[in-house]
N, C-alpha and C positions, 0 to 999 in steps of 0.2 A: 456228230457226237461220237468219241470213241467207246463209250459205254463205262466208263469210270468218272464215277460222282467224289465229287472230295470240294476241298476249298480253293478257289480260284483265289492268285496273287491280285490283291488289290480288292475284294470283291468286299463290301460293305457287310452284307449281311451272311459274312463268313463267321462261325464260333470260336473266339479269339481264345487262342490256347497261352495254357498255364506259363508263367518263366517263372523260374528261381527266384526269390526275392535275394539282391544284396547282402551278403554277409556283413554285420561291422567290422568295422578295423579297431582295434582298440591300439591307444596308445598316448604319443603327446597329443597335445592339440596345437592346430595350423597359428603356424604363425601369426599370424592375424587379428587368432581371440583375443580379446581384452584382458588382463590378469584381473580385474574386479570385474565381478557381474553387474552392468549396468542396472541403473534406481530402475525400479517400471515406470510406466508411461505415466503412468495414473496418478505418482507419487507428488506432492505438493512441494514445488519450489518457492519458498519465501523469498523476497528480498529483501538485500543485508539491510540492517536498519538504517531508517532514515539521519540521517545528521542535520538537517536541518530543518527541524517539522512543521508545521503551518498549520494555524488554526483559522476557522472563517465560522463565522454566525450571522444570518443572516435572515430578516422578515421582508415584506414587499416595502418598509418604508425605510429601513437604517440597517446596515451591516458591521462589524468591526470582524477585521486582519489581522492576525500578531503572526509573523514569519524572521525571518533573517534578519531585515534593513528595521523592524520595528513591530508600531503596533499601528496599524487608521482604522479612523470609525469614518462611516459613510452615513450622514442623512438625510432624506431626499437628496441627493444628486450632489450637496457639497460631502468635502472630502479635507476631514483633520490628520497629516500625519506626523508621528512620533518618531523619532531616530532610537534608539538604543542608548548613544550617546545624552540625549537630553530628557532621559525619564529617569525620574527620584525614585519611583514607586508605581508598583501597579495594583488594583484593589477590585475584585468581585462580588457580587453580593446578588442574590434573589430580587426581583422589582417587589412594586407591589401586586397582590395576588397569586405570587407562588410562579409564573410562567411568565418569567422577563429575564434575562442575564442583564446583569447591569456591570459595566465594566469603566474605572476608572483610572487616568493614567496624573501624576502627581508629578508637576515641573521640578526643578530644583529651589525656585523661587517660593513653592508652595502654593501656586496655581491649576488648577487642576481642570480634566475635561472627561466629560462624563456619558459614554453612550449606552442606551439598552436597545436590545433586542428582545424579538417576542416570540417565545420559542410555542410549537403546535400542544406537546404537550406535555407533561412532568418529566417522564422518560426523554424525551429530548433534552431539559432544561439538565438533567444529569449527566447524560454525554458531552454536555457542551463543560460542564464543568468540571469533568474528569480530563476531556481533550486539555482544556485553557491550561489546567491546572500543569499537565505534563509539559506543555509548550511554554508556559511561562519559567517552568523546572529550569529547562534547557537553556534559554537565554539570558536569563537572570542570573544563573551560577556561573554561565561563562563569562557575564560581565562579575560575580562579585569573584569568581577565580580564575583568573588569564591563565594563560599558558604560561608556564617560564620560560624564559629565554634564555640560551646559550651564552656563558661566558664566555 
């Protein structure tokens, strides 16, 4: 030892001295930035609404579908379905007891076919008929008002 105590280069348990902190730079900002401050992370992206909506109700013994190509009821394991094209009318209504959607589609002949389902409980039986109600909106008015076509 030369008799001079201090801090060895490299030496782990040396008392790491002070540096200057960084001065900022003010000015433009790097090319880079974004010109909008990106949404946060956290921020809720919806998507755009649906255009084709679909409804489904369904107990362990019958179901009915209303989507794009129509409406099917499902009971026990057979299966009626409806086109768009060949339905007069469509009709909802409560079962009996308050907790059944009962849902009817009405030929042009005036034949008609008739499914329920059994919904768990009140509150269900309301969603199912605010849902129907919005999906039958959709397809119904684009059948009773088409698109115009181009001259």
């Amino acid at each position: 030892m030369n008799g001079q105590y201090g801090p060895v280069p490299g030496n782990p348990y040396a008392q790491p001295q002070p540096q200057s902190a960084p001065q900022p730079v003010y000015g433009q900002p790097p090319a880079y930035a974004p010109s909008q401050p990106a949404p946060p992370a956290y921020a809720p992206s919806f998507p755009p609404p649906h255009h084709n909506p679909e409804f489904l109700a369904a107990d362990s013994r019958s179901g009915i579908v209303v989507d794009e190509n129509g409406v099917t009821f499902d009971f026990e394991g057979q299966s009626a379905e409806f086109p768009w094209s060949e339905i007069q009318s469509i009709h909802s209504k409560p079962g009996v007891g308050g907790h059944r959607l009962m849902v009817a589609v009405v030929l042009p002949g005036g034949k008609f076919y008739e499914c329920g389902v059994k919904a768990r409980n009140s509150a269900t039986l309301n969603h199912w008929f605010r849902d129907l109600g919005h999906v039958l909106s959709v397809y119904l008015g684009r059948r009773d008002n088409p698109p115009l076509s181009p001259h």
